[in-house]
C-alpha positions as CSV (number, residue, x, y, z in Angstrom):
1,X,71.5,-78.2,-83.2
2,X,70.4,-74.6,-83.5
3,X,70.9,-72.1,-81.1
4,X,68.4,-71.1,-78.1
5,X,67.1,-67.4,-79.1
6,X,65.0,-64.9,-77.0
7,X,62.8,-65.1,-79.8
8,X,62.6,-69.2,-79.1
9,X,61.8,-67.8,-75.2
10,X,59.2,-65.5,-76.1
11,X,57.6,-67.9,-78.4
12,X,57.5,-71.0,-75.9
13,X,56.3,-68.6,-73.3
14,X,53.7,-67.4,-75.1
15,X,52.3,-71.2,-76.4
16,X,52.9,-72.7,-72.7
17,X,51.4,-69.4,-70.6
18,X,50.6,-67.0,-72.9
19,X,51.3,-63.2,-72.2
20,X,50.1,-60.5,-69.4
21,X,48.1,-57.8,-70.2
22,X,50.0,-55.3,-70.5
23,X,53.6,-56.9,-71.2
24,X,54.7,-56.7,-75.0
25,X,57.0,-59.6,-75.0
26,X,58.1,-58.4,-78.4
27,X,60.0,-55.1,-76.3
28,X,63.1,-55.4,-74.7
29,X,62.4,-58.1,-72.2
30,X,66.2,-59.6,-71.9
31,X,67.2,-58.3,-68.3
32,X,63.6,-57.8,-67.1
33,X,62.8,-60.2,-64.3
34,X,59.9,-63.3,-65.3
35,X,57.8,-61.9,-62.4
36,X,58.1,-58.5,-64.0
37,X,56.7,-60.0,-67.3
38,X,54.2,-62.4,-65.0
39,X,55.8,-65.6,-65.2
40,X,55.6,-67.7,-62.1
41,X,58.1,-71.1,-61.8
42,X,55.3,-73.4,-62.9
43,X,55.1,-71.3,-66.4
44,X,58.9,-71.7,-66.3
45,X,58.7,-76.0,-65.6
46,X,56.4,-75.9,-68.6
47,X,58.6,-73.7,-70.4
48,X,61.8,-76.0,-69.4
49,X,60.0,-79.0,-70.5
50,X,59.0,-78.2,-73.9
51,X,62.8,-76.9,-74.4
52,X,63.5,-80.6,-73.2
53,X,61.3,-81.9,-76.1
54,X,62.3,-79.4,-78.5
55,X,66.0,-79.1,-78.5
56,X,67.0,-81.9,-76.0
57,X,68.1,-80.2,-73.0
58,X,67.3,-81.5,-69.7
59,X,67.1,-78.7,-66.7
60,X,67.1,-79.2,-63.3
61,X,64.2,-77.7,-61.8
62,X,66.5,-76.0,-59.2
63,X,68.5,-74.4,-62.1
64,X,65.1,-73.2,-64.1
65,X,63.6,-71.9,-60.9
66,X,66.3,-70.0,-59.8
67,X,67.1,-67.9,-63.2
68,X,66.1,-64.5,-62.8
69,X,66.0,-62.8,-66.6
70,X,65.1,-64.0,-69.9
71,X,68.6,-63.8,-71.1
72,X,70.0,-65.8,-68.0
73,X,67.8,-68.9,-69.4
74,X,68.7,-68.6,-72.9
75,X,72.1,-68.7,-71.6
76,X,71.7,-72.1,-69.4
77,X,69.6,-73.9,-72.5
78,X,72.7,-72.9,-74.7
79,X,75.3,-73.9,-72.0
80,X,73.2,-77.3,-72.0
81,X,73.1,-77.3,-76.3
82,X,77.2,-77.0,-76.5
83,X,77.4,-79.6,-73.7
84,X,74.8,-81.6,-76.1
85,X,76.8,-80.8,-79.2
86,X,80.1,-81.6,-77.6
């Protein structure tokens, strides 16, 4: 299974929520917050379920919810791919 990128992020943000005026998701968005960039947890739930049907990784809610950056969820969905994998 391939890896979990930002670039996968910014790309299943976009398609499930789109992007706020005035955020370029294509800058350095890694340790920004998703309120920052104007992501609320129902964007993130859509997000987490379309990284279920995409690469097969299951999140809790709780888990999805609570990350605060970018990188932090493209760390759990690649935590989740090893486990997965393994």
């Amino acid at each position: 299974m391939a890896e979990f990128t930002l670039d996968s992020l910014k790309r299943l943000l976009r398609e499930v929520a789109g992007e706020e005026e005035g955020v370029d998701l294509d800058s350095e968005i890694a340790s920004a917050t998703f309120e920052q960039l104007g992501y609320d947890s129902l964007a993130l739930l859509e997000a987490s379920a379309r990284i279920k049907r995409e690469y097969g990784v299951a999140l809790a809610d709780d888990d999805v919810t609570s990350v605060g950056s970018p990188s932090e969820l493209v760390d759990l969905v690649n935590e989740g791919l090893n486990v997965t994998a393994g």
